[in-house]
C-alpha positions as CSV (number, residue, x, y, z in Angstrom):
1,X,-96.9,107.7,-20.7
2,X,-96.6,103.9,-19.9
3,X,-99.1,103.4,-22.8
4,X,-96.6,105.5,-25.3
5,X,-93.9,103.3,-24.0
6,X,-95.5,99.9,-24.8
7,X,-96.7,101.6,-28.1
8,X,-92.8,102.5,-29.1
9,X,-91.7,99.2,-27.5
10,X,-94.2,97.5,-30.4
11,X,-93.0,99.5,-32.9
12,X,-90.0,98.6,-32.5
13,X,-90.0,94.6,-31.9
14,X,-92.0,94.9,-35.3
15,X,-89.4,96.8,-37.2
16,X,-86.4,94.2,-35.8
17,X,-88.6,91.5,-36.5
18,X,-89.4,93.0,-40.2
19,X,-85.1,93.4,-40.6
20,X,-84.5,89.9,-39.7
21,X,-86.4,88.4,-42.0
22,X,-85.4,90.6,-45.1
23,X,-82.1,91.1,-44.7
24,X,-80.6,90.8,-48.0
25,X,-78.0,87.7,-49.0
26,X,-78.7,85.9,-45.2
27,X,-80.4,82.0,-45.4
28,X,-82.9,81.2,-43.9
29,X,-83.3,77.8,-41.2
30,X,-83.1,75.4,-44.5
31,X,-79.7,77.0,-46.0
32,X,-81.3,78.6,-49.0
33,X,-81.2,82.2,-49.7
34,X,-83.9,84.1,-48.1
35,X,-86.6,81.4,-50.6
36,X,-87.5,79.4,-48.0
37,X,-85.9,76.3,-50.1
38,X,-83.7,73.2,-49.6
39,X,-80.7,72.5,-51.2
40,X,-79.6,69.4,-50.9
41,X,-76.1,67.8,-51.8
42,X,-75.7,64.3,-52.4
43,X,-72.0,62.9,-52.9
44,X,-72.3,60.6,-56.5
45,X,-70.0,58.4,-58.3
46,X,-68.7,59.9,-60.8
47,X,-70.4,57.6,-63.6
48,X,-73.1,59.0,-62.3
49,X,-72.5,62.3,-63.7
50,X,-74.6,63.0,-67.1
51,X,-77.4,60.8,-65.9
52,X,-77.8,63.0,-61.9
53,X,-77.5,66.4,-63.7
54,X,-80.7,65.3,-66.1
55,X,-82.5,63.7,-62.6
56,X,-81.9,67.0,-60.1
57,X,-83.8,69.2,-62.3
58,X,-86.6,66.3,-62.9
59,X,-86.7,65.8,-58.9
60,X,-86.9,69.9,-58.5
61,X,-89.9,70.1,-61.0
62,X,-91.5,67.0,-58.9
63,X,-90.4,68.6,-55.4
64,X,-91.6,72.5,-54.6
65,X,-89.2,74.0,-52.3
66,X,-86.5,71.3,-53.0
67,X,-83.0,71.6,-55.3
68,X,-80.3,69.2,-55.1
69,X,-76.6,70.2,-55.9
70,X,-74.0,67.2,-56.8
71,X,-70.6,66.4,-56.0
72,X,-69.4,63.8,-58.3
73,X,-66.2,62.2,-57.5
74,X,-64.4,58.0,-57.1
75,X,-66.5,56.2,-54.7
76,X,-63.7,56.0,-52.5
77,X,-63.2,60.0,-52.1
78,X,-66.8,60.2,-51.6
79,X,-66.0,57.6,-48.5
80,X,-63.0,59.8,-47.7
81,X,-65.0,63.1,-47.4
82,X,-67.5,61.5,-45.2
83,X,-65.1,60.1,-43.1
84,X,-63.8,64.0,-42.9
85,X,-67.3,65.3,-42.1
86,X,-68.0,67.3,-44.9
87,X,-71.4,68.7,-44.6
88,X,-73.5,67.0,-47.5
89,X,-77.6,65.1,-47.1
90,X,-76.7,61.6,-49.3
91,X,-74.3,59.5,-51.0
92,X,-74.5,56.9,-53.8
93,X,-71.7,55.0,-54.6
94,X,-70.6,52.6,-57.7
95,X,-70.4,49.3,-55.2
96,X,-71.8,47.8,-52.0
97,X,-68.1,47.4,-50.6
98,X,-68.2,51.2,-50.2
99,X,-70.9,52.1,-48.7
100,X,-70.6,49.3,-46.3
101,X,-67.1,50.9,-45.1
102,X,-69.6,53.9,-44.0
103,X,-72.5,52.2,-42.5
104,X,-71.9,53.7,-39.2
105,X,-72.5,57.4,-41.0
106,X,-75.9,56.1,-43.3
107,X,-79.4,54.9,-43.3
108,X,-80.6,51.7,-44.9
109,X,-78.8,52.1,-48.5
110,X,-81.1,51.2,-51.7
111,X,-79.7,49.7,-54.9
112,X,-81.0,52.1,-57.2
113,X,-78.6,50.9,-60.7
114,X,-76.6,48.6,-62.1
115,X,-73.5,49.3,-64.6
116,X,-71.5,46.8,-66.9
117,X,-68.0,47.4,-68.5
118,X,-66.9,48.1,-71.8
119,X,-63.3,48.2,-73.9
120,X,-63.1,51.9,-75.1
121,X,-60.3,52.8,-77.8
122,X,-59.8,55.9,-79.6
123,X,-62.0,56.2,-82.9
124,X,-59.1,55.1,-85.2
125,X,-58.3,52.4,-82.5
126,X,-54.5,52.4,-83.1
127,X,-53.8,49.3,-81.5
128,X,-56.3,47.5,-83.4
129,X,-57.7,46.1,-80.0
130,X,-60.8,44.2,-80.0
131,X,-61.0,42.5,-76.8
132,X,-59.3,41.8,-73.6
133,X,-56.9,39.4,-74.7
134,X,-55.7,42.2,-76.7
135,X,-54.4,45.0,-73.7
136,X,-51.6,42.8,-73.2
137,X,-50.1,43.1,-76.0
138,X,-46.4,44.8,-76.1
139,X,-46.6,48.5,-76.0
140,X,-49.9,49.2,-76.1
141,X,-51.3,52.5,-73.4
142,X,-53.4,50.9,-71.1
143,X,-54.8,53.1,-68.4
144,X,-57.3,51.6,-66.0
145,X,-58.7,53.4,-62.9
146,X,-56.3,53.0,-59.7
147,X,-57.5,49.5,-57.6
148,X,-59.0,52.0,-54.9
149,X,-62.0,53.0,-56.6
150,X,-64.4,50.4,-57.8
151,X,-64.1,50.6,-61.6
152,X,-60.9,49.7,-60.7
153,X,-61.2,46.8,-58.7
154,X,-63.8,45.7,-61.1
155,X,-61.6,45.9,-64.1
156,X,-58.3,43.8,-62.3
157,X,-61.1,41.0,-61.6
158,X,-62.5,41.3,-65.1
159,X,-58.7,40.6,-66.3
160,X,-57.7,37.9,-63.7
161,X,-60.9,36.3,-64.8
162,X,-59.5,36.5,-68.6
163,X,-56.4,35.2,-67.9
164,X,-54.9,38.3,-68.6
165,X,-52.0,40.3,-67.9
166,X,-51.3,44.1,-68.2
167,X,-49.2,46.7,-67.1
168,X,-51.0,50.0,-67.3
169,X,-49.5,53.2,-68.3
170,X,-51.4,55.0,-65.5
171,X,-54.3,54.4,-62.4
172,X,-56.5,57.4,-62.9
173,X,-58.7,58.6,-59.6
174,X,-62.4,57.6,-61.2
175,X,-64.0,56.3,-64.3
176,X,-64.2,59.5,-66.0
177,X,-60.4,60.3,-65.7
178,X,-59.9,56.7,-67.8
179,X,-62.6,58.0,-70.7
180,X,-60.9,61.3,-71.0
181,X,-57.3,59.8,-71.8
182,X,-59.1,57.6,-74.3
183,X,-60.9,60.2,-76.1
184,X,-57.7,62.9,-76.0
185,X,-55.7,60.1,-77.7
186,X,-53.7,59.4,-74.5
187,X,-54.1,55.7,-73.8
188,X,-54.6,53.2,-77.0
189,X,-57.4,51.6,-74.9
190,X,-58.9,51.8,-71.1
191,X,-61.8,50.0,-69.1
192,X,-64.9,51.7,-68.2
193,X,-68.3,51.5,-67.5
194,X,-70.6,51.5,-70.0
195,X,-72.7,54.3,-69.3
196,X,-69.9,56.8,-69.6
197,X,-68.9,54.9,-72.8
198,X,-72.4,56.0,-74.1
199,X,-72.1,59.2,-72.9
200,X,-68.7,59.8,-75.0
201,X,-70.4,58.9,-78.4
202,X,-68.7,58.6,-81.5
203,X,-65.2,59.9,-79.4
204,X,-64.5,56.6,-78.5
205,X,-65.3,52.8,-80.0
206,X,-66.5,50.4,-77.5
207,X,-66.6,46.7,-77.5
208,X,-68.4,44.5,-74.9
209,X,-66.8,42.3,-72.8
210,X,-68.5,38.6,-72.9
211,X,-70.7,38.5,-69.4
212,X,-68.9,35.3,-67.8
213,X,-65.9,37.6,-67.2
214,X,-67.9,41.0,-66.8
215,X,-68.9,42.7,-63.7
216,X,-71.8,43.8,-62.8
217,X,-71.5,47.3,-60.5
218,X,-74.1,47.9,-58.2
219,X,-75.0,51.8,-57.2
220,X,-76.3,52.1,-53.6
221,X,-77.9,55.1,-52.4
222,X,-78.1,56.1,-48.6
223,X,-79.3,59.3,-46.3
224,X,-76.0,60.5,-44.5
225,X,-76.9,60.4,-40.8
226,X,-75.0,64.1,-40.3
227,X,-78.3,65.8,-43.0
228,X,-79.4,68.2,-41.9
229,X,-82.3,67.5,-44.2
230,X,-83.2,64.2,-43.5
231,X,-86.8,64.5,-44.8
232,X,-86.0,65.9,-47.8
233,X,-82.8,63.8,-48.4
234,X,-85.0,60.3,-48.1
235,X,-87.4,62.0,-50.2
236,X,-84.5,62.1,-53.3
237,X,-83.0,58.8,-52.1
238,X,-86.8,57.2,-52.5
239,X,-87.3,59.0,-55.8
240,X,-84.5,57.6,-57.2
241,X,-86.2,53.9,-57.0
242,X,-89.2,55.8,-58.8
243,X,-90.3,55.3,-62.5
244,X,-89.2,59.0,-63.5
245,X,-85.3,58.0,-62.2
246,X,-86.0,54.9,-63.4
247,X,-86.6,56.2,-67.3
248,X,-83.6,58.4,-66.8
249,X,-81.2,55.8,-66.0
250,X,-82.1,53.3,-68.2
251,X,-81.9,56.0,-70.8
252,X,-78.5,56.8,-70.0
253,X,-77.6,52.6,-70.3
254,X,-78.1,51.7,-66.7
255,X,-79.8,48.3,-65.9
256,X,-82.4,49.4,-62.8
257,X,-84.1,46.9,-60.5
């Protein structure tokens, strides 16, 4: 009888055992759905959005087991949420300033871009603006991104360094709030990078701004010190100084180092 018992008691450990691991919709220890996977998500600026959606599936292809999911937003709600705890592996921001206001929640950050900006008008340019000494002229719909976010502050030095003064008609959140009132024929001209210029195409006309009143941006990426996939997340944060990422920003109108 004592054998039968430890028989039964077998049996049963086995079938338990068997339920736990096949339980349909539960995760496993890495958060991914029963596949033995990673999913990572990284906070991005949002400039960064075309050009990260293109370099999560290259890193996936590259990386068995690995996925990463983004969340794009300013660099200075990406600061916010980390601040707040919100459970994400990295972070890469759109200036050092940034990322240096989070140190105490990183690793060592990487500069992995760098970003210029550009004068985008509407296609039929309205105002008939041309360069910077031009968004102060009376009446015209400036919109620039609010001095919180570094497009922003990038944009009131780029002016001060002009000599030039402007009253916007708005301070959007991030750089891709300013390119969509350009291209829906809101704003007669805004300032943003020129990546997401690019990416907008023949919706908006750009025009450069000379370089000895530009700024340069500079994109850090860093391991958030709350992962709870720190392998894998300095995996993506290394891969990103790699000549795959590499090709994929410079593609998209980045300057890498």
């Amino acid at each position: 009888m004592k054998k039968i018992r430890l028989l039964a008691g077998a049996a049963l450990s086995a079938v338990l055992l068997a339920g736990c691991g096949s339980g349909s919709g539960d995760s496993d220890s890495d958060g991914a759905n029963g596949t033995g996977s990673t999913a990572l998500t990284v906070l991005a600026a949002a400039s960064l959005t075309d050009v990260f959606t293109e370099a999560a599936d290259r890193f996936a292809q590259e990386h068995e087991g690995v996925t990463v999911e983004f969340s794009f937003a300013g660099s200075q709600e990406l600061a916010a949420q980390i601040r707040q705890g919100v459970p994400a592996d990295a972070v890469v921001t759109a200036d050092t300033a940034t990322m240096e206001s989070v140190a105490e929640e990183t690793g060592e950050p990487a500069i992995i871009a760098r970003n210029a900006l550009v004068i985008v008008t509407p296609p039929g340019n309205p105002a008939g603006v041309e360069d910077l000494t031009d968004l102060a002229q009376d009446g015209l719909r400036l919109v620039l991104a609010a001095p919180e976010v570094p497009v922003g502050r990038y944009g009131e030095e780029i002016l001060d360094r002009a000599g030039v003064s402007v009253t916007p008609v708005s301070q959007e959140p991030n750089v891709r709030a300013v390119l969509s009132k350009v291209r829906l024929g809101e704003a007669d001209a805004g300032l943003v990078y020129a990546t997401d210029a690019a990416s907008a195409g023949e919706d908006v006309r750009t025009f450069p701004i000379p370089a000895e009143q530009n700024v340069v941006a500079a994109y850090p990426a860093a391991v958030l010190s709350t992962s709870e996939h720190p392998d894998e997340a300095a995996a993506f944060v290394a891969w990103l100084g790699t000549e795959p990422a590499r090709e994929l920003l410079t593609a998209a109108g980045f300057v890498t180092p």
